[in-house]
VEXPALUM-889038 format. One record per residue (C-alpha): x, y, z; chain. Coordinates in steps of 0.2 Angstrom, whole numbers. Each point is the difference from the previous one (the first is absolute). Last residue first. Layout:
N
NODE   east  north     up  chain
NODE      X      Y      Z      A
...
//
This chain:
609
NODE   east  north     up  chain
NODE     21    -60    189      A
NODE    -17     -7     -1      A
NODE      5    -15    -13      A
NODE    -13     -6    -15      A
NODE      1    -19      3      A
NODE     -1     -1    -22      A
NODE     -9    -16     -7      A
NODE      7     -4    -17      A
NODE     -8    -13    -11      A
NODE      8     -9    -15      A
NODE    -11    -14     -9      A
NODE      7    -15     -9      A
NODE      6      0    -15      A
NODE     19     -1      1      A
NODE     19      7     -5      A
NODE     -5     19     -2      A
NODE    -12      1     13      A
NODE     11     -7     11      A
NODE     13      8     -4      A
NODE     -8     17      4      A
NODE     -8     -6     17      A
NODE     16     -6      5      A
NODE      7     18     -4      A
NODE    -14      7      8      A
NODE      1    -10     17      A
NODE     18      3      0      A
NODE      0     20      1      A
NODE      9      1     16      A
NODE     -8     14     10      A
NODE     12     17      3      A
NODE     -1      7    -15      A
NODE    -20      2      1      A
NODE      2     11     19      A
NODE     -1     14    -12      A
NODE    -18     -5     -5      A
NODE     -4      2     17      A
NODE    -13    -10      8      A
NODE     11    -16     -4      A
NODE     -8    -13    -11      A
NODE      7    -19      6      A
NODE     -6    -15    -12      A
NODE     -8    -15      1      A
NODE      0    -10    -17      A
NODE    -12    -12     -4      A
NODE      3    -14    -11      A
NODE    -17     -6    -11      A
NODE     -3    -19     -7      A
NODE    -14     -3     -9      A
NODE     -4    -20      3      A
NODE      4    -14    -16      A
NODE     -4    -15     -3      A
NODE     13    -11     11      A
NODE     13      3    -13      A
NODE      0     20     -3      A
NODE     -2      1     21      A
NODE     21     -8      2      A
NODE      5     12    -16      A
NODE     -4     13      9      A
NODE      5     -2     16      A
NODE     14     -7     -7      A
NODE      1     18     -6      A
NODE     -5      9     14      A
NODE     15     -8      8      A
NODE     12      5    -14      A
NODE     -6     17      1      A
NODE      2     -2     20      A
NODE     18     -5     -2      A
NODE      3     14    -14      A
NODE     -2     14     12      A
NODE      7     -2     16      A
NODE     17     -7     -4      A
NODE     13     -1     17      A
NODE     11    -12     -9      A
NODE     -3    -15     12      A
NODE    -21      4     -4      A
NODE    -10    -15     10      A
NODE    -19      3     -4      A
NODE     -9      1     14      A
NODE    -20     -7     -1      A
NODE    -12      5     11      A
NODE    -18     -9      0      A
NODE    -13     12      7      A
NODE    -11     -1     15      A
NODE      8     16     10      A
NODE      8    -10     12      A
NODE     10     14      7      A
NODE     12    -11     10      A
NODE      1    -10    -13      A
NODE      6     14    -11      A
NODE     13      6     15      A
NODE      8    -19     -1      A
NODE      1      1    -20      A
NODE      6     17     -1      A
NODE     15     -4     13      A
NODE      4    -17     -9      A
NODE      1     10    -16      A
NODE     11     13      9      A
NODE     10    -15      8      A
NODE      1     -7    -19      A
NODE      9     16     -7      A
NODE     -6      2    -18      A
NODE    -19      3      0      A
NODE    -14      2    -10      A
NODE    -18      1      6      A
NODE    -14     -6     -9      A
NODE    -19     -3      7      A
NODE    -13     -8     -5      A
NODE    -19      5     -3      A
NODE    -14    -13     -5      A
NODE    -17      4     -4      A
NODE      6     20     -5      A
NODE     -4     16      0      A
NODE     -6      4     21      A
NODE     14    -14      5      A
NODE     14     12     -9      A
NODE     -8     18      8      A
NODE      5    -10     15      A
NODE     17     -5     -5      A
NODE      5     18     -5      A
NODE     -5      6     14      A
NODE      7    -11     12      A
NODE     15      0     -8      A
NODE      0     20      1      A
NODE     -4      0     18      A
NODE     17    -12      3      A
NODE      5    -17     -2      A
NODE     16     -1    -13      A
NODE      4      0    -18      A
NODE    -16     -4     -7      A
NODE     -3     -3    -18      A
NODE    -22     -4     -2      A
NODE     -4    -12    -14      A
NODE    -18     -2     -2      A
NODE    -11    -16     -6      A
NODE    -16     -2     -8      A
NODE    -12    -10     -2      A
NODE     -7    -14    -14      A
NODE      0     12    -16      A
NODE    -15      4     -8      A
NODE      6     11    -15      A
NODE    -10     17     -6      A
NODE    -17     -2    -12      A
NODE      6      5    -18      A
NODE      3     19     -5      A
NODE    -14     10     -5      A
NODE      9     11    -14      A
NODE      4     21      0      A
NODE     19     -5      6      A
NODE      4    -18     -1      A
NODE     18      2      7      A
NODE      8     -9    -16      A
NODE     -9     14    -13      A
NODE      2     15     12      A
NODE     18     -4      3      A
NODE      2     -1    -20      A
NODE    -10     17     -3      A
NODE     11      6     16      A
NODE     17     -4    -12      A
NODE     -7      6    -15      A
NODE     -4     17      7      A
NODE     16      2      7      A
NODE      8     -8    -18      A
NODE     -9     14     -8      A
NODE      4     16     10      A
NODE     19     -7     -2      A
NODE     -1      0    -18      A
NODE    -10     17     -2      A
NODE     17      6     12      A
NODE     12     -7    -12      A
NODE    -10      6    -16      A
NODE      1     17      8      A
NODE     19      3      9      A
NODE      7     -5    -18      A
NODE    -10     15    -13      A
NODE      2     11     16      A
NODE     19     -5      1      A
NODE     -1      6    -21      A
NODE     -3     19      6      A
NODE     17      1      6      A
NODE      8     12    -12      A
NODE      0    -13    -15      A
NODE    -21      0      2      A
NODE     -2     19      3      A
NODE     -4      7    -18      A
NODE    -10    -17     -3      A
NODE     -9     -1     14      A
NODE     -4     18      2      A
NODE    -10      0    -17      A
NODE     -8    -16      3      A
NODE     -5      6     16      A
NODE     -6     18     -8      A
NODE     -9    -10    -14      A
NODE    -10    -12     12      A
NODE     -5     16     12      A
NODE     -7      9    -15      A
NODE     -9    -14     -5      A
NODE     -6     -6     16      A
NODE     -7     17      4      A
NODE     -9     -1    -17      A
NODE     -8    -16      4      A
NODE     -6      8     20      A
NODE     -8     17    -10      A
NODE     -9     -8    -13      A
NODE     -5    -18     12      A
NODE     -7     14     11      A
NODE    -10      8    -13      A
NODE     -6    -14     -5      A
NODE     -6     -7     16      A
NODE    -12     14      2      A
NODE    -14     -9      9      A
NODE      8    -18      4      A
NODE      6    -11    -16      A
NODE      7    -15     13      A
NODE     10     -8    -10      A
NODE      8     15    -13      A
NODE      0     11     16      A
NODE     11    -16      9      A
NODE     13     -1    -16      A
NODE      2     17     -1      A
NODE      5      1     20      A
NODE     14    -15     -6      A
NODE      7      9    -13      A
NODE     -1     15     13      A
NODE      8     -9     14      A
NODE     13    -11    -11      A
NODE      8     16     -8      A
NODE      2     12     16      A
NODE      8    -15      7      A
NODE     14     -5    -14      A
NODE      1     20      1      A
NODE      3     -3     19      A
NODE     13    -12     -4      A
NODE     11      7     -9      A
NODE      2     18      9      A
NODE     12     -4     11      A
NODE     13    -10     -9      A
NODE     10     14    -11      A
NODE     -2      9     20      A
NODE     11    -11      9      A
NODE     18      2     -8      A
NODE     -3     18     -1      A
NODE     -4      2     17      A
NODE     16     -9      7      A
NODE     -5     -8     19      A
NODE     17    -13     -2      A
NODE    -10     -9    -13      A
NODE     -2    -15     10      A
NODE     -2      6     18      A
NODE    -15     10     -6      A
NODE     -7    -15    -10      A
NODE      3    -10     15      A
NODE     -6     15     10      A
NODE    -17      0     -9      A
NODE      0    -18      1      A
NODE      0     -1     19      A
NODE    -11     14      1      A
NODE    -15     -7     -9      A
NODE      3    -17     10      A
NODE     -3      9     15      A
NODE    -16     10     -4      A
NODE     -9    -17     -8      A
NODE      5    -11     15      A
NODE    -10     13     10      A
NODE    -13      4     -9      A
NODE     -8     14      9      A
NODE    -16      4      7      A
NODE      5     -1     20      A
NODE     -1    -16     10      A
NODE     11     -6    -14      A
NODE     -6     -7    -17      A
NODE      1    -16     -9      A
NODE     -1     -1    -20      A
NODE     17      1     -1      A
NODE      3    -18     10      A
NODE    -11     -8    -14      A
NODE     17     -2    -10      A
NODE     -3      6    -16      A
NODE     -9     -3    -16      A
NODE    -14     -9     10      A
NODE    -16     14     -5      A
NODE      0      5     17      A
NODE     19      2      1      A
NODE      0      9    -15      A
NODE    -13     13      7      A
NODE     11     -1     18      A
NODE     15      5    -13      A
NODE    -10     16     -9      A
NODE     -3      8     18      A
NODE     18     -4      5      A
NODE      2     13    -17      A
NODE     -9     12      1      A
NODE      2     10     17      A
NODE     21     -5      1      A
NODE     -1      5    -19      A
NODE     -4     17      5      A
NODE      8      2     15      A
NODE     15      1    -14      A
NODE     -5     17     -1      A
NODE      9      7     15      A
NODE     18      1     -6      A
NODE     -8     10    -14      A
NODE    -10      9     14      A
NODE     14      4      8      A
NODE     11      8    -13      A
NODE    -14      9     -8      A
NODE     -1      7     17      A
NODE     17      4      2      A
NODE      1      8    -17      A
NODE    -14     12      4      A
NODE      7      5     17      A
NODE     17      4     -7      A
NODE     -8     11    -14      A
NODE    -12      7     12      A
NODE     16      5      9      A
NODE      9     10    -12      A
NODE      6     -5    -19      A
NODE    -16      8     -8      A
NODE    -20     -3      2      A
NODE     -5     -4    -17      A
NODE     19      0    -10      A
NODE      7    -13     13      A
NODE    -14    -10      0      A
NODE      0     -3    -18      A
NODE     17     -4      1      A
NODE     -2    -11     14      A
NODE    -15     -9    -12      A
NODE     13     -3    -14      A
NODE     12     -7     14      A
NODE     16      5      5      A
NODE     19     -4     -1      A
NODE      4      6    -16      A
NODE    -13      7    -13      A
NODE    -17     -7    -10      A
NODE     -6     11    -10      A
NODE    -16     12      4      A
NODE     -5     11    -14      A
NODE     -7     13     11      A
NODE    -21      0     -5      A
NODE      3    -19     -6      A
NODE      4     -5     17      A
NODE    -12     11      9      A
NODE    -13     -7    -13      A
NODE      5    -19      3      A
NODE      2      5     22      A
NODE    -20      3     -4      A
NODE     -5    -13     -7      A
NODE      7    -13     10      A
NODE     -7     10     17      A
NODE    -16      1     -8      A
NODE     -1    -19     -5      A
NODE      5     -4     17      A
NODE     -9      8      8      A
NODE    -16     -4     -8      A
NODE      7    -19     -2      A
NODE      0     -1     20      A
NODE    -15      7      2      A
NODE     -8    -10    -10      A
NODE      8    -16      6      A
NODE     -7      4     17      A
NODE    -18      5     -4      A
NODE      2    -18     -7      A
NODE      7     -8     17      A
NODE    -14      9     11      A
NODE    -15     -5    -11      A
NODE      6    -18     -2      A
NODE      4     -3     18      A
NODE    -16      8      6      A
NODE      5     -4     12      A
NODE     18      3      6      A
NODE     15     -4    -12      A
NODE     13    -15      3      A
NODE    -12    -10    -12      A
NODE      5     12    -15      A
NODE     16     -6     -2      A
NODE      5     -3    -16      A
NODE    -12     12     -7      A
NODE     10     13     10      A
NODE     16     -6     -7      A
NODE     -4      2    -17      A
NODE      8     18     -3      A
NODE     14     -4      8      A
NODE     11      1    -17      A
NODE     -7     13    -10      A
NODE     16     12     -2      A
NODE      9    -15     -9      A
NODE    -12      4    -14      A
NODE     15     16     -3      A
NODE     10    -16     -6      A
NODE    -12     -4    -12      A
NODE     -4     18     -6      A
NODE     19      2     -2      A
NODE      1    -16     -9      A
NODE    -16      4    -13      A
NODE      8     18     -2      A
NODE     17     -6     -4      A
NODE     -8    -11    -13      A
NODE    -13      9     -8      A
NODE     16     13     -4      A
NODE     10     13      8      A
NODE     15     -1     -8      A
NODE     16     -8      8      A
NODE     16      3      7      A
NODE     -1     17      5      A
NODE     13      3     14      A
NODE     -8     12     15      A
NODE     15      7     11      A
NODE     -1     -2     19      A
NODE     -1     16     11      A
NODE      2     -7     19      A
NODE    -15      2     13      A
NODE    -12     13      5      A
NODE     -6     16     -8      A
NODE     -9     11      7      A
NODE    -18     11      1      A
NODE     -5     -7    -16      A
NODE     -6     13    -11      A
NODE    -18      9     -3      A
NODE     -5     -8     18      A
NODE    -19     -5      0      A
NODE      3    -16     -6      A
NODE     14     -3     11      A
NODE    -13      4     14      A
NODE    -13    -11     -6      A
NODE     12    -13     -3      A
NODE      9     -1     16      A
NODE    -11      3      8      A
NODE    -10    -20     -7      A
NODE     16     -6      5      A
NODE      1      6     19      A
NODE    -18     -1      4      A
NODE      1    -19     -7      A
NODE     16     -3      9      A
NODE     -5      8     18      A
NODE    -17     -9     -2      A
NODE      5    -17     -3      A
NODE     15      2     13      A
NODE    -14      4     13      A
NODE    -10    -14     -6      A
NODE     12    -13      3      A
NODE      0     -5     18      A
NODE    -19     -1     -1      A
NODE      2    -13    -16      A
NODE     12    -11     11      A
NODE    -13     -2     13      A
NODE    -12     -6    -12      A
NODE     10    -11     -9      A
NODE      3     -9     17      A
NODE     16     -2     13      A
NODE     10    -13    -12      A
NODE     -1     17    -12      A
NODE      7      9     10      A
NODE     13    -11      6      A
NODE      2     -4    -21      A
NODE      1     19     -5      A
NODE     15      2     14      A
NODE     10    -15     -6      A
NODE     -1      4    -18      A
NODE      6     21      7      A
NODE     15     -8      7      A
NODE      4     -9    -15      A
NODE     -2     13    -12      A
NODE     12     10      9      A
NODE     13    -14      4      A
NODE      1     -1    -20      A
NODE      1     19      1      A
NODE     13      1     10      A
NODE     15      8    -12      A
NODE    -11     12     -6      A
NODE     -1      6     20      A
NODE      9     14     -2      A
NODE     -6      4    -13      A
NODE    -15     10      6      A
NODE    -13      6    -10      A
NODE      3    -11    -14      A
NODE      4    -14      9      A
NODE    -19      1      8      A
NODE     -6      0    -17      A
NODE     11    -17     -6      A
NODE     -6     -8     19      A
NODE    -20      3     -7      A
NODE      6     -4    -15      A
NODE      6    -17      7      A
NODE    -16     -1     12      A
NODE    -13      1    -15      A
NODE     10    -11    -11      A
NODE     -1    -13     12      A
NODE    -15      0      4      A
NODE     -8      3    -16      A
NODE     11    -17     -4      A
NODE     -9     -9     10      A
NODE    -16      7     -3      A
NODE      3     -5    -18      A
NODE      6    -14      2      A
NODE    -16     -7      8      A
NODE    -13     10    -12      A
NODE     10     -8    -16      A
NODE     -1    -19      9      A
NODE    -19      3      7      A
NODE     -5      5    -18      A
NODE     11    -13    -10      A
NODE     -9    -14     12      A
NODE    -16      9     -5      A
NODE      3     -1    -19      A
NODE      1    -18      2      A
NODE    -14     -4     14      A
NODE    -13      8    -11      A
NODE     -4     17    -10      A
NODE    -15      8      8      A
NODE      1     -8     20      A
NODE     17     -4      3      A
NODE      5     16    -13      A
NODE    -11     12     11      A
NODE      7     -7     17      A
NODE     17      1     -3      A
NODE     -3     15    -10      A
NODE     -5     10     18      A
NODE      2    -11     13      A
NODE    -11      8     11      A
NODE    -18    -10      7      A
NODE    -12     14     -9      A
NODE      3     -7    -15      A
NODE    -10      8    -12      A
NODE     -5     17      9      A
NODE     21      2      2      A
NODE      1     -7    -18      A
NODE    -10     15     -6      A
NODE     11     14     11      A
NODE     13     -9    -10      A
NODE     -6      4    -15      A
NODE     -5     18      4      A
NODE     19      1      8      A
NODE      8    -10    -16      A
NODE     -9     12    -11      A
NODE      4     14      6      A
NODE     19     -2      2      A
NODE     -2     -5    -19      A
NODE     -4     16     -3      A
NODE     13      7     14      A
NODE     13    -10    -12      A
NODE     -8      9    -15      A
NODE      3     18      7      A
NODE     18     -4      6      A
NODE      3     -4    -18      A
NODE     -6     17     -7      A
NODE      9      7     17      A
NODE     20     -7     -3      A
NODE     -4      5    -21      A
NODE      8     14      3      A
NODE     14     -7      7      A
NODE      6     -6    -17      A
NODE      7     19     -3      A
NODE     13     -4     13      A
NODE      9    -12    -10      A
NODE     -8    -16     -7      A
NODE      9    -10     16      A
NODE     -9     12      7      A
NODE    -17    -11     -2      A
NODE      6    -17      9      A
NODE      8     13     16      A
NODE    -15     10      0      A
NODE    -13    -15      2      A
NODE      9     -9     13      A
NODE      0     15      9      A
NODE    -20      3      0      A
NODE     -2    -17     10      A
NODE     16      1     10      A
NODE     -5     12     16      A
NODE    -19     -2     -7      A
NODE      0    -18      5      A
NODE     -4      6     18      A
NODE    -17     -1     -3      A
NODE     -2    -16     -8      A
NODE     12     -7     12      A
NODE     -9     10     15      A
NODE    -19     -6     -5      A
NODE     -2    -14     12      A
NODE      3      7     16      A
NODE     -2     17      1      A
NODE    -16     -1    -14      A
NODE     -7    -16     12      A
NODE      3     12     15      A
NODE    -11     14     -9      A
NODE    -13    -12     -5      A
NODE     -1     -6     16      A
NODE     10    -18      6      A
NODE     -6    -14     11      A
NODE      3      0     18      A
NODE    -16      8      4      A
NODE     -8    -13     -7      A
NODE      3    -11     11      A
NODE     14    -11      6      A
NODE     18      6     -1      A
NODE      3     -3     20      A
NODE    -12    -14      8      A
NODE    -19      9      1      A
NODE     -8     -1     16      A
NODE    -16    -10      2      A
NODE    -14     12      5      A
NODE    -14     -6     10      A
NODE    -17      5     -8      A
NODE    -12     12     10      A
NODE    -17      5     -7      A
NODE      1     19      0      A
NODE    -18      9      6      A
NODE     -4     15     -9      A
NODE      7     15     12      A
NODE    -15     11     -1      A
NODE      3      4     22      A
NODE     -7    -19      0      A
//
């Protein structure tokens, strides 16, 4: 009535905190995120290649945007590429998942070994130069920056324990400042006629090679170290919203429109003022300084490229716990990392990320420039695998237009091939040759994980009818007692609803105590046979091991009856209270399992105080 259509009503079940889609991420929360280590890379991406090039002399440098031209070529392709792996594989995993289906379980255990250090190390690297920026601006806490990096590991994993999504509204705001910050400081310095100051200590250029095919392959290789990041999107495409694969390739678009622009332009505002590097500040605080001067936009700009370096190892907490419950599914590890929270997040994934990021952090003492000759390795190794393998699908499944696909995915696995090689072998004596270890170990261990459940698959039956189960004439159940009381007569009743015969075990030292138990128990009457077991050394434990195990060994000669021990135990209200209760029953329980078959059951007299 009133032209209100009529509703039906359905009851609403409330959502548990991090269900539905609501707590999934947006396009623009996927690009705050995910995309900060690809975006951030431009603080060291351009820098890396000045400092290979001026090694030519300062004439060299004008090759800095020529090169910076090609790695946003390739930039290109590994963002159309991916945005194809994305409709691919839809479930994330990004070259894990293109190399396990196209190229086989070999080339897929390299995959998932690459992408694992990798986001490791972007971890790592990310908050060292983070620490190194922050140094810059204020040294007086360049003593710290260990404690630094620390601090903000344990921050990005609360965070991140709280829910990707939660984490990628946190950092939008530094997203925004940073990228509004960079891209003025290249539309103003491109409009300045001269830089508007001059920042950091004059070092002298020594020439000390010629600028050959050589140099320019290893600055362009070392520049490729701008495109780290730019896979992690693909990787985790199931923590977008629906349409998942719409949202998370709009998302990888954006992110390498901005950051090709932003590459691109810092090149020509590097080659327009002959840019070297000088004490004490970086390429891109140089840059900064001659856009918007030494005053307070200077300050703000470094701060927040300070921040969101610091910030981008969210990055790899996004991708790679993702990555881990894929490996878990497919047995490579431990199916524990394939369980989620109440909220979307993978737990066990996010905390094993941060311990070996501050292992590694702890190890190198947080020094950038011990990190970053291993950071780029295994992205490439990644890059390589998905499009090899993405050329392997086309070729198989010859959709409409598969050639042209197969064209532009093969020639981004050969530019990303030759830059690898290329970093491998300039970097391998400066660290690169862990990498070269830290893989084969980790495809190892993947293996002998997968190996190990294959084996329990095979003895547990798995996938096969198994044979009708044993007859066995009754059963009997073990119940430990210490005294009558609530809890005994729980335990014993739960006991006679198991088993065909229930006995019980009580241990004792003191023979009036026995006597006691003994009188009270007949008293009770409660139908079941109690046996004490005399203890002159005050034992609880091994007496009723070795009980059950006569028990045992009594039933295996008479034919054979399942034999089961229940436990009662005492569960406080509070789990404060826990400390408090003697934890016995589950060290008996734990032996027992250990030294015997038969079956362990705990029953808990949940307390109201």
């Amino acid at each position: 009535m009133y032209g209100l259509a009529r509703r039906q009503l359905r009851p609403k079940v409330p959502l548990r905190p991090g269900e539905g889609d609501k707590q999934r991420l947006t396009s623009l929360e996927g690009l705050s995120a995910l995309s900060l280590d690809a975006l951030s890379s431009v603080a060291y991406g351009p820098e890396a290649i000045v400092v290979v090039l001026v090694v030519a002399g300062t004439g060299a440098l004008t090759a800095t945007l020529p090169i910076t031209l090609a790695i946003t070529f390739l930039l290109a392709v590994l963002v159309i590429s991916y945005g194809q792996v994305i409709a691919v594989h839809p479930d994330g995993g990004g070259a894990y998942a293109v190399a396990r289906k196209d190229l086989g379980p070999r080339f897929s255990l390299l995959a998932a070994a690459s992408l694992v250090v990798d986001y490791v190390l972007t971890v790592a690297v990310s908050l060292a130069a983070g620490a190194d920026a922050l140094a810059s601006a204020f040294p007086a806490v360049a003593g710290e920056k260990l404690l630094i990096c620390l601090l903000g590991l344990a921050l990005l994993t609360v965070v991140n324990l709280w829910g990707v999504a939660e984490s990628a509204r946190v950092l939008m705001l530094p997203t925004l400042v940073f990228v509004v910050a960079i891209f003025g400081v290249i539309v103003v310095g491109l409009f300045r006629s001269h830089p508007a100051a001059v920042v950091g200590t004059y070092q002298p250029v020594h020439v000390e090679q010629a600028l050959g095919v050589l140099l320019i392959l290893k600055a362009f290789s070392s520049g490729c170290s701008a495109l780290t990041g730019v896979e992690a999107i693909a990787n985790a495409v199931p923590s977008f919203r629906t349409p998942r694969i719409r949202r998370a390739q709009v998302t990888e678009l954006m992110l390498g429109a901005l950051l090709g622009v932003m590459l691109i332009g810092l090149a020509v505002l590097i080659r327009r003022d002959h840019v070297v590097p000088r004490g004490d500040v970086t390429v891109l605080a140089q840059l900064t300084a001659g856009a918007y001067g030494d005053g307070w936009a200077y300050y703000v700009t470094n701060l927040s490229v300070t921040l969101v370096l610091l910030l981008a190892a969210n990055t790899s907490f996004g991708g790679l716990p993702v990555l881990m419950s894929l490996l878990a599914r497919d047995h490579r590890l431990p199916h524990l990392f394939g369980l989620r929270a109440e909220r979307p997040v993978y737990r066990y994934g996010v905390v094993v990320l941060a311990l070996l990021a501050a292992l590694l952090l702890l190890a190198s003492d947080a020094d950038t420039f011990r990190l970053i000759p291993l950071f780029a390795i295994g992205v490439f190794t990644g890059f390589t695998l998905s499009q090899t393998g993405l050329v392997r699908h086309w070729a198989g499944e010859r959709p409409a237009g598969w050639r042209r696909r197969a064209v532009i995915n093969g020639t981004g696995a050969v530019l990303t091939s030759v830059a690898g090689v290329i970093l491998l072998t300039t970097k391998f004596l400066e660290g690169a040759w862990v990498v070269v270890i830290a893989v084969p170990l980790l495809m190892l261990l993947f293996a002998r994980i997968q190996r190990y459940y294959t084996d329990v698959g095979a003895e547990l039956q798995l996938g096969r009818v198994p044979d009708p189960p044993d007859r066995r004439a009754g059963s009997l159940v073990i119940v430990p007692v210490g005294e009558v009381s609530r809890l005994t007569r729980l335990a014993v009743g739960a006991a006679l609803a198991l088993g065909d015969e229930v006995v019980a075990v009580a241990v004792h030292g003191d023979p009036r105590k026995s006597q006691a138990l003994h009188q009270a128990w007949d008293a009770w009457n409660p139908g079941v046979r109690l046996d004490i077991v005399d203890s002159p050394h005050h034992s609880l434990v091994q007496p009723i091991v070795d009980y059950v195990q006569r028990a045992v060994d009594e039933n295996a000669t008479e034919g054979g009856r399942q034999i089961a021990v229940l436990i009662p135990e005492v569960e406080p209200r509070h789990r404060r209270y826990e400390i408090l209760q003697n934890q016995r029953g589950l060290l008996l329980a734990t032996v027992l399992r250990a030294r015997t078959d038969v079956v362990v059951c705990l029953v808990p007299f949940r307390l109201k105080v």
